[in-house]
C-alpha positions in Angstrom: -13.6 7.7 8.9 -12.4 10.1 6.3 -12.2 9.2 2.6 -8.9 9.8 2.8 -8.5 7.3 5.9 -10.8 4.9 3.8 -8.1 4.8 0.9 -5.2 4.5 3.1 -7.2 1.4 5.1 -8.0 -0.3 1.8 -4.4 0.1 0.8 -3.1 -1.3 3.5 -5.5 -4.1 4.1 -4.2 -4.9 0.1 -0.6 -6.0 1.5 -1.4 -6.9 4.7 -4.2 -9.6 3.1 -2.2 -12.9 3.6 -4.9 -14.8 1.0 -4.0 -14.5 -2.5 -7.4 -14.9 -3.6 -9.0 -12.5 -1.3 -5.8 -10.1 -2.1 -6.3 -10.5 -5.9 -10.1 -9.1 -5.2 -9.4 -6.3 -3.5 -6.7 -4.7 -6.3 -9.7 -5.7 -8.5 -12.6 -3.9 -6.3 -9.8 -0.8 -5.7 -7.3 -0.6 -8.2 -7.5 0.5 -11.7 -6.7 -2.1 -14.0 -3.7 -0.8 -15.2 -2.6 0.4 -12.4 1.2 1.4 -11.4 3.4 0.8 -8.5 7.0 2.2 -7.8 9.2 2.7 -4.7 12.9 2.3 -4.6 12.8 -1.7 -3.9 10.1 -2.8 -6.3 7.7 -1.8 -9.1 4.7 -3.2 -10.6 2.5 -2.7 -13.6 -1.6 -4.2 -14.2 -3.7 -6.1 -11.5 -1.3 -9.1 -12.2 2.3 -7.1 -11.7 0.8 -5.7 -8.9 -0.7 -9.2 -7.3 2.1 -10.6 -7.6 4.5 -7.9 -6.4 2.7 -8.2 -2.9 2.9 -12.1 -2.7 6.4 -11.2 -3.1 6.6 -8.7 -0.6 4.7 -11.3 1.5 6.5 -14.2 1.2 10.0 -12.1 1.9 8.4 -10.9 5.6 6.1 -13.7 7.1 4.1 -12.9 10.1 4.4 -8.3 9.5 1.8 -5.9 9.2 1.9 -2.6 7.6 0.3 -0.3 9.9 -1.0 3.8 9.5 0.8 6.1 11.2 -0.7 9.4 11.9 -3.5 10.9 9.6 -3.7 10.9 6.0 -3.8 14.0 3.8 -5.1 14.7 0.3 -5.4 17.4 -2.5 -6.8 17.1 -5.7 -6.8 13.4 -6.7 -3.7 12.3 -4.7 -3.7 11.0 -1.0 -0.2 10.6 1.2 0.0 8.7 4.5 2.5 7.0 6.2 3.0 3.7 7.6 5.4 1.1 9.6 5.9 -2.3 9.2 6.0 -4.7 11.9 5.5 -7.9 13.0 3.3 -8.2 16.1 4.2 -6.3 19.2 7.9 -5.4 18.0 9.5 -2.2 16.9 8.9 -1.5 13.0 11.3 -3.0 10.9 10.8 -0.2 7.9 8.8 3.0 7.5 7.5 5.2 4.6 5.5 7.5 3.1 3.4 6.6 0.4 1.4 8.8 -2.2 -1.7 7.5 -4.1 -3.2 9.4 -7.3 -6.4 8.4 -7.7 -8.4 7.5 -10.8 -11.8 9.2 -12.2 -14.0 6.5 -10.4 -12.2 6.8 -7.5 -9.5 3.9 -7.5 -6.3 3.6 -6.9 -4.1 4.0 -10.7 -0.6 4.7 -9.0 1.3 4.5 -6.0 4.9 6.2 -5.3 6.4 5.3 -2.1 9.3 6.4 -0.3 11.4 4.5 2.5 11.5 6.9 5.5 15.4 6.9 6.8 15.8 5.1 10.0 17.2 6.9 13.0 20.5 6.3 13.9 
């Protein structure tokens, strides 16, 4: 697996990690303590803004998954994949693309995401 797949999987296993405990650890193995968020829905700011933007995100769609689609890319310090969210089998229920800038040791520090339109 790629470093750049390796980012993109840790990400992702962040939201997807139903255990608040277990989530809290990995934004504070993986994320820079003052790391930032932003997409169009939400935003948050610190391990704790962050921790607590998820649970929120969590708790508003029981039961989905954020999965990668296709193969990350990076340049410099900043990685972009996309991903779907769905819950089990079914078709996603949103898509987007998200970029990470990375910090000097290697974790994340900020995340912009974008909602992919949906087909009409």
């Amino acid at each position: 697996m790629s470093d750049n797949q390796d980012i993109a999987h840790i990400y992702l296993a962040t939201w997807n990690e139903i255990d608040d405990g277990q989530r809290r650890k990995l934004i504070a193995a993986r994320w820079s303590a003052d790391a930032r968020y932003v997409d169009p829905l939400m935003s948050g700011a610190g391990s704790e803004g962050i921790a607590l933007m998820i649970a929120a995100a969590r708790a508003q769609f029981p039961g989905h998954r954020f999965e990668l689609r296709g193969t990350p890319d990076s340049h410099n310090d900043y990685v972009r994949f996309s991903w779907s969210l769905t819950a089990g089998e079914g078709h996603p229920i949103a898509e987007g693309t998200d970029i990470v800038r990375l910090d000097a040791a290697g974790r994340i520090a900020t995340v912009v995401g974008f909602l992919d339109p949906r087909p009409a």
